[in-house]
Structure formats: C-alpha cells, structure tokens
N, CA, C and O of each residue as an XYZ file, in Angstrom:
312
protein
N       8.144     13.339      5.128
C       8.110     11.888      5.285
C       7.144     11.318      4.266
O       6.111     11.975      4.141
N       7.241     10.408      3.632
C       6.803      9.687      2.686
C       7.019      8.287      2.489
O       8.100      7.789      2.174
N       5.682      7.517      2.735
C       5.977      6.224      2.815
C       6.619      5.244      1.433
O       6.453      5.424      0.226
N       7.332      4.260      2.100
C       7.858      3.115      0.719
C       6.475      2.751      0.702
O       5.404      2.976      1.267
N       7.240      1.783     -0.620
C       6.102      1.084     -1.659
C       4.849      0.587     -0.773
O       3.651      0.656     -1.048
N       5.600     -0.030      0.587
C       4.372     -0.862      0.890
C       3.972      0.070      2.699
O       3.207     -0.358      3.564
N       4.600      1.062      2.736
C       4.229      1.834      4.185
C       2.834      2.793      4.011
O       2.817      3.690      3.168
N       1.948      2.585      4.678
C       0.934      3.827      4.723
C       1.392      4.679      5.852
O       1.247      4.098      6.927
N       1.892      5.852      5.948
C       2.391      7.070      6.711
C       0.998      7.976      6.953
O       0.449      8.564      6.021
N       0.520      8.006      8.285
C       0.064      9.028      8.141
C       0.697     10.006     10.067
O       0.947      9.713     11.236
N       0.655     10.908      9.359
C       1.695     12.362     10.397
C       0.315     13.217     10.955
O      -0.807     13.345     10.465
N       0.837     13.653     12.006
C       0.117     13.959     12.910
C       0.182     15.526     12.795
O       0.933     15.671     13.760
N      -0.039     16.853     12.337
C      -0.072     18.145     12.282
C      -0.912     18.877     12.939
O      -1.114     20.043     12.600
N      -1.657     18.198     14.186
C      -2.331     18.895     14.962
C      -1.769     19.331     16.005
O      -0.551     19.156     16.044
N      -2.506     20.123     17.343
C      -1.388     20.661     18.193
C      -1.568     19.835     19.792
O      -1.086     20.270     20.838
N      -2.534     18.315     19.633
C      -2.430     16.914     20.621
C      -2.309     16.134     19.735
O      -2.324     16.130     18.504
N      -2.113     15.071     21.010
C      -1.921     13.097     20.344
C      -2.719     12.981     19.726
O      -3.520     13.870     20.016
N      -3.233     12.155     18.647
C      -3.917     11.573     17.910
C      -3.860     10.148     17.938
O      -2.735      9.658     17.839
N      -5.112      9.162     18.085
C      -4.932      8.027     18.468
C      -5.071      7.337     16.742
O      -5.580      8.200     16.028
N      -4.791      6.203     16.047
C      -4.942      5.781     14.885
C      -4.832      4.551     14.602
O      -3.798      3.959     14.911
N      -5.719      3.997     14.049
C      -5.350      2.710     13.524
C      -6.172      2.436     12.433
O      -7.300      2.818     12.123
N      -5.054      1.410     11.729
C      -5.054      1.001     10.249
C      -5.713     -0.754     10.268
O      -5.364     -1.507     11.177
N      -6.365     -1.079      9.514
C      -6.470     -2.139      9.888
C      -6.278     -3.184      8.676
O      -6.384     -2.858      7.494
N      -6.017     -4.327      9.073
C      -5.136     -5.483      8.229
C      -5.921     -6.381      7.532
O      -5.688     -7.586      7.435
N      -6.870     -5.777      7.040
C      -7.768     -7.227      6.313
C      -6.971     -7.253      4.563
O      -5.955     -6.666      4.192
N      -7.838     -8.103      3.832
C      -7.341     -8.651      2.694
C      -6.326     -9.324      2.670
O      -5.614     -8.875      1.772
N      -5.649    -10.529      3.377
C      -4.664    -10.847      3.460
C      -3.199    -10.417      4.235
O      -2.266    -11.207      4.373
N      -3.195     -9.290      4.614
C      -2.555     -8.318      5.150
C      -1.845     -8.653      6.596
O      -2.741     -9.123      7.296
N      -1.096     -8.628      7.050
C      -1.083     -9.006      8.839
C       0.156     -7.852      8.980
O       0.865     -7.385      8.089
N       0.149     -7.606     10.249
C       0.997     -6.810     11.182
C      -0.340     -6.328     11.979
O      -1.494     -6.752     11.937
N       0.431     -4.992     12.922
C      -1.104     -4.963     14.228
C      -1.824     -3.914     13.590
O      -1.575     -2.945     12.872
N      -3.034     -4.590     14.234
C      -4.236     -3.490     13.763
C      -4.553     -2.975     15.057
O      -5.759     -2.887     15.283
N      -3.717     -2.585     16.030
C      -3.724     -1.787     17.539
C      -3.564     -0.624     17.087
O      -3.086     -0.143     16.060
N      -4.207     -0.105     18.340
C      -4.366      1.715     18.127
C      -2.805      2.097     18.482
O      -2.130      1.454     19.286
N      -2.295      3.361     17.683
C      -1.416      3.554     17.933
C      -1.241      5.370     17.999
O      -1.557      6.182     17.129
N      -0.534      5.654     19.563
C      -0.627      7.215     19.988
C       0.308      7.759     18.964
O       1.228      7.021     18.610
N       0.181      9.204     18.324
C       0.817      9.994     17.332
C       0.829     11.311     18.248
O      -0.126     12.024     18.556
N       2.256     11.437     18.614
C       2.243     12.996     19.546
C       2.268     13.788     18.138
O       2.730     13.303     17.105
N       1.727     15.024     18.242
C       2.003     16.405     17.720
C       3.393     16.140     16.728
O       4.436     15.668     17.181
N       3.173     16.588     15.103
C       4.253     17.146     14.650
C       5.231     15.295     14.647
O       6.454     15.171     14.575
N       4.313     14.251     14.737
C       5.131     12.965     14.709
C       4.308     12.145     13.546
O       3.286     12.581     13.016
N       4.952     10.825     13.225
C       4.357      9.871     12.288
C       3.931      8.962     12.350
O       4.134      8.810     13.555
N       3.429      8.064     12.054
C       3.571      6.329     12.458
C       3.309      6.216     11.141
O       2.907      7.036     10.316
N       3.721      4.591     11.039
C       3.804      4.226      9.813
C       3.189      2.319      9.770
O       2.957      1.702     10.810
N       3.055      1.789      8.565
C       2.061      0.279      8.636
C       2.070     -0.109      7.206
O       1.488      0.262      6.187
N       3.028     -1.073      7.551
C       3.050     -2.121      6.567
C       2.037     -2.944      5.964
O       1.576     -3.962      6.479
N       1.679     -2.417      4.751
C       0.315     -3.151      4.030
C       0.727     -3.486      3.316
O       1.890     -3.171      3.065
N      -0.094     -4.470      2.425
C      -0.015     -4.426      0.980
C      -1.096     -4.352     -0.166
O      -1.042     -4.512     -1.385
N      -2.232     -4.001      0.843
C      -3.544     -3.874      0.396
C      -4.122     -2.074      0.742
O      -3.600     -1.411      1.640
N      -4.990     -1.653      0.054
C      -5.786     -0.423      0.739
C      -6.630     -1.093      2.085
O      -7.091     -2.227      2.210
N      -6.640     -0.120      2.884
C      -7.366     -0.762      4.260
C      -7.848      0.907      4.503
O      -7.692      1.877      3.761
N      -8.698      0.765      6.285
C      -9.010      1.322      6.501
C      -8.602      2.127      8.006
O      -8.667      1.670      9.147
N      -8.097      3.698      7.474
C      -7.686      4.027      8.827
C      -8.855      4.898      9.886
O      -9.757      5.593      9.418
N      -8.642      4.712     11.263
C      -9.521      5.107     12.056
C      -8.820      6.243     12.776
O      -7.832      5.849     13.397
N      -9.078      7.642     12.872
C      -7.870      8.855     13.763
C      -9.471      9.108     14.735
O     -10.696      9.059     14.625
N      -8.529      9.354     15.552
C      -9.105      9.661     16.947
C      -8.586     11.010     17.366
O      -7.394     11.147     17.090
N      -9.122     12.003     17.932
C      -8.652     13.312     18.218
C      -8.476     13.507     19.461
O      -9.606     13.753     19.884
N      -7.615     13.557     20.479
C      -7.626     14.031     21.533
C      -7.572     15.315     22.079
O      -7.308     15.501     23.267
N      -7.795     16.173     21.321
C      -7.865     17.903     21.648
C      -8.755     18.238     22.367
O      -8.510     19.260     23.008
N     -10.153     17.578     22.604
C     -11.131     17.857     23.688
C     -12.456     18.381     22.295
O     -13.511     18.953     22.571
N     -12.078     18.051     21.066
C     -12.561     18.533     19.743
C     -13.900     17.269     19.755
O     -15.069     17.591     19.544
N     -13.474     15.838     20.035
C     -14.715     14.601     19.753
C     -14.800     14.125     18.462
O     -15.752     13.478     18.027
N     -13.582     14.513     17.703
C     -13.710     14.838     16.433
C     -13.181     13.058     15.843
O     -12.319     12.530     16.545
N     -13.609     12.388     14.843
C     -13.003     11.379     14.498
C     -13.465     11.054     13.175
O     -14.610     11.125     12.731
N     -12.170     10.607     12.491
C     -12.032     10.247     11.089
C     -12.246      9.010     10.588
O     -12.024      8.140     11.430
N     -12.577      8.623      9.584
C     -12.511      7.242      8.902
C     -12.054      7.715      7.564
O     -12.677      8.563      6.925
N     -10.459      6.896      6.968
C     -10.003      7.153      5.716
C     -10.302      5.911      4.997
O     -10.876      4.914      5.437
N      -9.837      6.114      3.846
C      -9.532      4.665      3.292
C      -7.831      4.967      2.575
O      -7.652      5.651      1.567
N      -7.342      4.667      2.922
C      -5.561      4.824      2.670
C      -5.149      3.673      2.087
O      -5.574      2.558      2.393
N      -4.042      3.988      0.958
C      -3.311      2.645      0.305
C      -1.735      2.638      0.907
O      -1.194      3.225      1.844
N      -1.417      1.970      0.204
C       0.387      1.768      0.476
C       1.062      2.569     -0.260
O       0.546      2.972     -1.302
N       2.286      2.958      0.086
C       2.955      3.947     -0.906
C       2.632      5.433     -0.549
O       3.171      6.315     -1.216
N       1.816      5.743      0.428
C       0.705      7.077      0.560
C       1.139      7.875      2.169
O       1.495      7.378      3.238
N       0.903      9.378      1.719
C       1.262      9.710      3.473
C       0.176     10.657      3.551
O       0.162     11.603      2.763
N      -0.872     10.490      4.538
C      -1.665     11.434      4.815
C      -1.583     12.423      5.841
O      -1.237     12.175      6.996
N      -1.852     13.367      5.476
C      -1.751     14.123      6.838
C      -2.899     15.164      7.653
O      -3.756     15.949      7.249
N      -2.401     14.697      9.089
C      -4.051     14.953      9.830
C      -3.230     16.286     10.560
O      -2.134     16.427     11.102
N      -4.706     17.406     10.174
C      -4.486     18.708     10.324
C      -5.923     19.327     11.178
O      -6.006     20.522     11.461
C-alpha cells in the first residue's frame, strides 16, 4: 500500500491495535481524531502539508511515537 499524491499511509505491522493520529495544521482540514489500526491494517489522511503523526501502542509495551510524515508517503509501524 502506498499513498497518492496527497494520502499519508501509515500500516500497522505489529502483532495489536495501534492507536494514531495525524494532525491538520497549516491550512490542512479533515479529522485530526485518533484513529484504531488492527494488526497487519492501514489508515490513511488526506493532507497537503507535512504534519505530525502521534502512534500509540497497545501491546501492554507503553511505547509511543511522534513522526513527522508528508503526503505521498507510507510509513510503517513495526
């Protein structure tokens, strides 16, 4: 999976949900709500700016990320 021009993709390759959100500043709008990623799934967010994503780990790990992701881009959380 690989996002269009303006999708930031990021896929979930761990073995729980992952909670995530991207958020919409610089002009940008659609939701900046957390959004659940089961195992081995994607979500995807219409930008048109670099923003900033937040992953949340639910494995019992405590573990949590801060990216900075653009459009066009698929990251993947392992």
């Amino acid at each position: 999976m690989s996002g269009t021009e303006d999708e930031i993709v990021i896929i979930n390759f761990t073995s729980s949900t992952i909670i995530v959100r991207v958020t919409a500043d610089n002009g940008d709008t659609g939701s900046a709500a957390f959004q659940y990623i089961d195992p081995n799934d994607y979500g995807a967010w219409t930008r048109s700016q670099w923003q900033v994503a937040f992953v949340f780990r639910k494995d019992g790990s405590s573990q949590a990320e801060t990216m900075i992701v653009k459009p066009s881009e698929t990251y993947q959380i392992t």
